[in-house]
N, C-alpha and C positions, 0 to 999 in steps of 0.2 A: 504494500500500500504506500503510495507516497504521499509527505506531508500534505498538501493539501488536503489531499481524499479524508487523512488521517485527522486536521484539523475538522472539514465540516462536519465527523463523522463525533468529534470530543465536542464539537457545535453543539450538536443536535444532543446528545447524551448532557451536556448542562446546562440545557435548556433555553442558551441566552448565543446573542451571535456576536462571533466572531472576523472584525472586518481584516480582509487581504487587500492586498495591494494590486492594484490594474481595474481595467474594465469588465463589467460582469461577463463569466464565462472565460475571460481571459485567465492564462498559465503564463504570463510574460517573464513575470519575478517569482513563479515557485520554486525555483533552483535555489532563489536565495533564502526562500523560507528557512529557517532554523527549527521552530516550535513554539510553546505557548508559554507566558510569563502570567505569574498569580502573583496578587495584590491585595495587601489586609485591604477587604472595607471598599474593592474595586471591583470592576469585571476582567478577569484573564483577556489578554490580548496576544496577538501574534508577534512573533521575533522575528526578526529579520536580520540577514548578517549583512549589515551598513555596504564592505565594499562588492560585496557578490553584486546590491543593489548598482553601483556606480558602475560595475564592468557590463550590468545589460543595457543600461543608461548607452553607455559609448559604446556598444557596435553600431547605434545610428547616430551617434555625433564625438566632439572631441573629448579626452580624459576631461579636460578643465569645463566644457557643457555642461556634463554626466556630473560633476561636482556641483558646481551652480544649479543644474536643475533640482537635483536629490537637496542641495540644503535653502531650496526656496519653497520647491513646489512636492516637495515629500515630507522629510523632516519640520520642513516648516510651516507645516499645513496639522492644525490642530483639529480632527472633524468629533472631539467629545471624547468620554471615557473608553471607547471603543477604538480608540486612534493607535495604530501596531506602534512599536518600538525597535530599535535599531542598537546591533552590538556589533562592537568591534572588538575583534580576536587579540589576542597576541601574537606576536611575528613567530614566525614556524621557525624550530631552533635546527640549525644546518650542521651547526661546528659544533655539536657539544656544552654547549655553554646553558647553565642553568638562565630562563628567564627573567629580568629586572624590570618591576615595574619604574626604576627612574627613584623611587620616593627614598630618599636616605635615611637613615637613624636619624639625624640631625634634623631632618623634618619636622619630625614626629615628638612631641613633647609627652613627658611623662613617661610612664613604663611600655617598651616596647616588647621588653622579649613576648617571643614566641607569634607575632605580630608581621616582622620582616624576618 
C-alpha cells in the first residue's frame, strides 16, 4: 500500500480528514509524503519531506522557482488546522562521521548531559 492509499485509509479509520498536497485526484507530491504527525489538542496532519517537495517543484522550473514557490505558495499558505507540515532530514552521513546538529554545549545553558 503506498502512503497515500495508507493515509486516506488512517483518514477514514479516524474519522476526520486529512488534507494532501496537489489537486484533487492528483499523486504529484506523494513521493514526498512521509506520514502523519499527532498533536495534543489538534487534528493529525500529513508530513511531508520539505526537499523531496522542492525537487518535484523543479522538474518544471528552476532549483531557486521550486524554493520560492514551496516557501510562498506551500509552506506559506496557512489553509487551518488541517494544513500538512514539512521536515527536513538530516544530511545522509557518507564518511562515517557521527551527525551534528551544529548546537554546542556552550549553547545550551544549564545541565546538558545526556542532552548532546
Amino acid at each position: 500500500m503506498n502512503a497515500r492509499k495508507w493515509i486516506d485509509q488512517y483518514a477514514d479509520d479516524l474519522g476526520e480528514p486529512i488534507m494532501v498536497l496537489g489537486d484533487a485526484g492528483s499523486d504529484q507530491f506523494d513521493e514526498a509524503l512521509v506520514g502523519i504527525c499527532h498533536r495534543f489538542g489538534k487534528p493529525s496532519v500529513a508530513l511531508y519531506d520539505r526537499e523531496k517537495v522542492i525537487e518535484i517543484l523543479a522538474k518544471d522550473m528552476t532549483w531557486e522557482e521550486a524554493v520560492e514557490w514551496f516557501d510562498f505558495n506551500i509552506i506559506g499558505a496557512w489553509l487551518g488546522d488541517y494544513t500538512p507540515v514539512y521536515m527536513d532530514s538530516p544530511p545522509q552521513d557518507e564518511g562515517g562521521e557521527e551527525f551534528s546538529s551544529g548546537i554546542s554545549e556552550s549553547a545550551c545553558p544549564g545541565d546538558t548531559e545526556g542532552l548532546i
